[in-house]
PLY file of the C-alpha trace (Angstrom):
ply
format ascii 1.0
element vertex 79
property float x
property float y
property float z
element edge 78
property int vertex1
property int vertex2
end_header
2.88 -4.16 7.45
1.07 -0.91 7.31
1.60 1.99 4.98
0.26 5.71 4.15
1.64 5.94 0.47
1.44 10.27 -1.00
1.22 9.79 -4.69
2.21 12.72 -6.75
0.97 11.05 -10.16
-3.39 11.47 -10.29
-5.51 10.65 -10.43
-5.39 7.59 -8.54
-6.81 3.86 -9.77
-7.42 2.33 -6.27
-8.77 -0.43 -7.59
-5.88 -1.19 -9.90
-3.20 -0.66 -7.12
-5.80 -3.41 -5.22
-5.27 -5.56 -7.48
-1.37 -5.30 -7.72
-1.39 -5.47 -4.11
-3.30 -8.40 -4.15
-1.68 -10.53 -6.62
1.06 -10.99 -3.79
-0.61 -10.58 -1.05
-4.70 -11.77 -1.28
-5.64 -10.66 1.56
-3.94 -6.76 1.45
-6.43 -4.10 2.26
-6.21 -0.80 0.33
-7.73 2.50 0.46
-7.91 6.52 0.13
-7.20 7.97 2.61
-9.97 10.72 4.36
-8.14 13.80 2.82
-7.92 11.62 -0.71
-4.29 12.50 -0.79
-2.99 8.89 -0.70
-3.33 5.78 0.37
-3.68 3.73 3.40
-2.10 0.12 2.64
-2.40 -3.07 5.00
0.03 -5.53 3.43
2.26 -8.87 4.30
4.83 -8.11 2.01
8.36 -6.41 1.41
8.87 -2.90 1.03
10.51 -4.05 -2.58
7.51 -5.89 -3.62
5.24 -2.75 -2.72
7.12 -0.43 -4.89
6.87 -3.13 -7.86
2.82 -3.71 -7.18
2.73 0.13 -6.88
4.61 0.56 -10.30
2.81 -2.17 -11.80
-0.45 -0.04 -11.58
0.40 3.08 -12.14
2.80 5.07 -9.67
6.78 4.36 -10.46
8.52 4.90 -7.16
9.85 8.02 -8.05
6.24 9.34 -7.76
5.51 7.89 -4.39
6.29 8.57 -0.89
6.12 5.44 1.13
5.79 5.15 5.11
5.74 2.43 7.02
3.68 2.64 9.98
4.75 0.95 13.15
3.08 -2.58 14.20
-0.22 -2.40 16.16
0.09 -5.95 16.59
-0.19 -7.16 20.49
0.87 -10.48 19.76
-1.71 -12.60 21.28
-3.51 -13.65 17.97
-0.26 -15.68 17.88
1.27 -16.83 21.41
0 1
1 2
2 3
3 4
4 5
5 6
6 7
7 8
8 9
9 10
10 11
11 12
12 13
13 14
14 15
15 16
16 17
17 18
18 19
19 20
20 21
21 22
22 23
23 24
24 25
25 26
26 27
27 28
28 29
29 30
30 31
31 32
32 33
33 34
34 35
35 36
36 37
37 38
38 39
39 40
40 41
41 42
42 43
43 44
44 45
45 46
46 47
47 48
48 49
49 50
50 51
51 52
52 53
53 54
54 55
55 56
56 57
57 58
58 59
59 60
60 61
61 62
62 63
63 64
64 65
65 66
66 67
67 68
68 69
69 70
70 71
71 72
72 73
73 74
74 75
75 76
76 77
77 78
């Protein structure tokens, strides 16, 4: 899944919301976005899971704004 997170709490750790991220997902790919507003979050996990990683480093869920991004995926990589 993809996500643009807006965090009202700063300054933001990306590297500590990284390493949430990637304690359930290894291979999750993080970072802030061009305007350095929030962040842009590649993930295989559940919405649930991202608001606990995201709380875990930092940013309770009442001081984020999560959207989920719609799949790019094509669907060739598998069948």
């Amino acid at each position: 899944m993809e996500y643009t997170i807006n965090l009202s709490a700063a300054p933001v750790d990306v590297d500590r919301v990284r390493d949430a991220l990637e304690d359930i997902d290894p291979a999750a790919i993080v970072d802030l976005d061009p305007r350095g507003q929030g962040l842009r979050v590649a993930a295989n996990m559940l919405d649930r899971e991202l608001f606990g990683a995201l709380e875990r480093a930092g940013h309770p869920a009442d001081t984020v704004e999560v959207v989920r991004l719609p799949s790019v995926c094509c669907g060739s990589c598998s069948g």
